[in-house]
N, C-alpha and C positions, 0 to 999 in steps of 0.2 A: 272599506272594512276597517274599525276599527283597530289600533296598536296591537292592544294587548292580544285579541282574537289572530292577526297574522302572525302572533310569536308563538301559537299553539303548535305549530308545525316547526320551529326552531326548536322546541322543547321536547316531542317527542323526538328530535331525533337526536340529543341530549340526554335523554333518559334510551335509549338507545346505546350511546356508548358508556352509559354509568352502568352498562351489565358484567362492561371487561375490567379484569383486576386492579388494571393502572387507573383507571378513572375513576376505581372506587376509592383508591390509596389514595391517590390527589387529593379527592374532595375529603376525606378523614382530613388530610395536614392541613389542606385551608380551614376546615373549622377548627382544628385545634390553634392554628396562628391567628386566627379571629378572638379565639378564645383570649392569648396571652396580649393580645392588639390591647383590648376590651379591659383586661384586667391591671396590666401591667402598662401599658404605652404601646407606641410602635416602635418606640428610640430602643424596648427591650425586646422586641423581637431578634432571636440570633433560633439557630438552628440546633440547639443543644437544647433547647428549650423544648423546642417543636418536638422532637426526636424523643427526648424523655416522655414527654405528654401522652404521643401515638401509638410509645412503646416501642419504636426502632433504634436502628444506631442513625451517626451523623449522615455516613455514607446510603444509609436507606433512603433520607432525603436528597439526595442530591442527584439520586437515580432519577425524580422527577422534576426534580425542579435545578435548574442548575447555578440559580444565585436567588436573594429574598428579592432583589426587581419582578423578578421575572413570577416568583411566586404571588407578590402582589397583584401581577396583572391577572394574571388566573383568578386570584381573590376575586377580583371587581369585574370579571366576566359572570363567575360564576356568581356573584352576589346581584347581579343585574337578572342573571335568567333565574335565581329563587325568587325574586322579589317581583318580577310579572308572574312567574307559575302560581305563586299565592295570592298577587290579587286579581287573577284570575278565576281562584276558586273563591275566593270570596265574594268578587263582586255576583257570581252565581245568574242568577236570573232577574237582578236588578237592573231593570229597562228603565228607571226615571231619571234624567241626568244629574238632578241635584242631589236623589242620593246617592248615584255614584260619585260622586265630588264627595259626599260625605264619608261614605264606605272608604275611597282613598285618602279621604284625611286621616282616620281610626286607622286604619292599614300601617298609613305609615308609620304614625307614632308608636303601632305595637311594634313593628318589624324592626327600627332602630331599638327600642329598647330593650327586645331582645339580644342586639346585635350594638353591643355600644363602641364597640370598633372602628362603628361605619364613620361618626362623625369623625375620627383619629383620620381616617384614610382620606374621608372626602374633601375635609378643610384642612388638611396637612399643606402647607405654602411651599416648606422646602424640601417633602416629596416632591412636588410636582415639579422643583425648579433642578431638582435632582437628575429627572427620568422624563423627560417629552414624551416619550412612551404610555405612560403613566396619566400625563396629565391629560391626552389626547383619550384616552377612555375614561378617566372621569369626567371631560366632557360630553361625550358621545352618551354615557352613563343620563347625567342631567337633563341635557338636549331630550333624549327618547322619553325620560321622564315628563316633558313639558309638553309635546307631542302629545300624550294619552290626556293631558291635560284640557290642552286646546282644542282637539277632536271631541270630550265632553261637552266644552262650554258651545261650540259650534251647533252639535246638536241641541242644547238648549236652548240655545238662542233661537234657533230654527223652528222648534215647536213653543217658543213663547214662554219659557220657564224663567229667560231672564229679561232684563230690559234690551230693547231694540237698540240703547246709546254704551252697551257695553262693549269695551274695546278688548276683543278678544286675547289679544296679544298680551295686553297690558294687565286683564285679570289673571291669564296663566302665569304670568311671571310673580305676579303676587299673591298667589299661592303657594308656588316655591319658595317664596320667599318669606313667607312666616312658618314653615317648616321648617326653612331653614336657621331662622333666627330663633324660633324655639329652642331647636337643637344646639343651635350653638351656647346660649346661655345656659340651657342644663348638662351639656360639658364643660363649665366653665364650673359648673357647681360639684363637678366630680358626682355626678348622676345621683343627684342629694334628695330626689323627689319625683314623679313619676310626672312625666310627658303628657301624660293626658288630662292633668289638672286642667293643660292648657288648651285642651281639645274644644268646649264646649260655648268660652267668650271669641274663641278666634273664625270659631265657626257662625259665631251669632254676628261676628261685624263683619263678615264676607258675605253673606245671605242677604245685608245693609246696602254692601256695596255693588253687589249683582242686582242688585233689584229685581 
């Protein structure tokens, strides 16, 4: 069974505890510290910030969360189980696996861009050298990403969508990896231009390279 399908049962029972007050208050501060992540940096996330944003005092957050490590971790849980429950619904009844590789390339590039935080948090160096914590679910984060990856190309390969000489391993990793290198030059540009310009050449020389 594919990833994304065994985390349908992770999610409902996720959406299960976002019915209790505290789990609805949580996920309000993470999107609002996503929000000032996005707008502002991560160097100006403080909790004064957060607090103004959601409309509480200091002390309301810190009923949940009890320092911004720990709130970040929640961040990147919780940004892990929005970003399968949507390409979940998106990929819908899409059975062919190249354009599920497609559908997850468009996916992505909308979901960061809604979310311009994520590249702050994901390629942050001295987060991660900050918080082992931290850094261990932004792997774990990737990893599972690469997984739904591999699991496509597999079945592609199995029903002949791609070439027999395709090295499974080696096309998932570079797939993250021009996602990732998109990303990071259009954070470099202070998000000066839309992500998906790049959607349409990256996907015509991967399509080259799967044969």
């Amino acid at each position: 069974m594919p990833p994304w399908k065994r985390t349908r049962f992770l999610l409902r029972d996720c959406r299960m505890m976002a019915k209790t007050g505290a789990v609805s208050r949580k996920q309000q501060i993470a999107r609002a510290a996503m929000e000032i992540i996005s707008e502002e940096g991560l160097h100006n996330l403080v909790m004064v910030k957060i607090a103004k944003r959601v409309g509480v005092t200091d002390a309301a957050i810190y009923k949940h969360f009890r320092s911004k490590d720990e709130m970040l971790l929640y961040m990147i849980e919780d940004l892990e189980k929005s970003m399968i429950e949507r390409f979940v619904a998106h990929i819908g009844n899409v059975t062919d696996p190249i354009d599920q590789l497609y559908t997850l390339l468009s996916f992505q590039f909308e979901f960061i861009e809604e979310n311009k935080g994520i590249p702050r948090i994901i390629f942050s160096e001295s987060l991660q050298q900050q918080n082992k914590e931290i850094k261990v679910k932004i792997a774990n984060l990737l990893t599972n990403f690469l997984k739904i990856i591999k699991d496509i190309l597999v079945d592609a390969k199995k029903r002949g969508r791609v070439s027999d000489e395709v090295d499974v391993e080696a096309a998932a990793s570079i797939f993250v990896g021009m996602i990732q290198s998109s990303v990071v030059f259009w954070a470099l540009s202070d998000f000066s231009y839309s992500l998906r310009v790049r959607q349409a050449p990256l996907w015509r020389e991967y399509l080259r390279l799967i044969g």
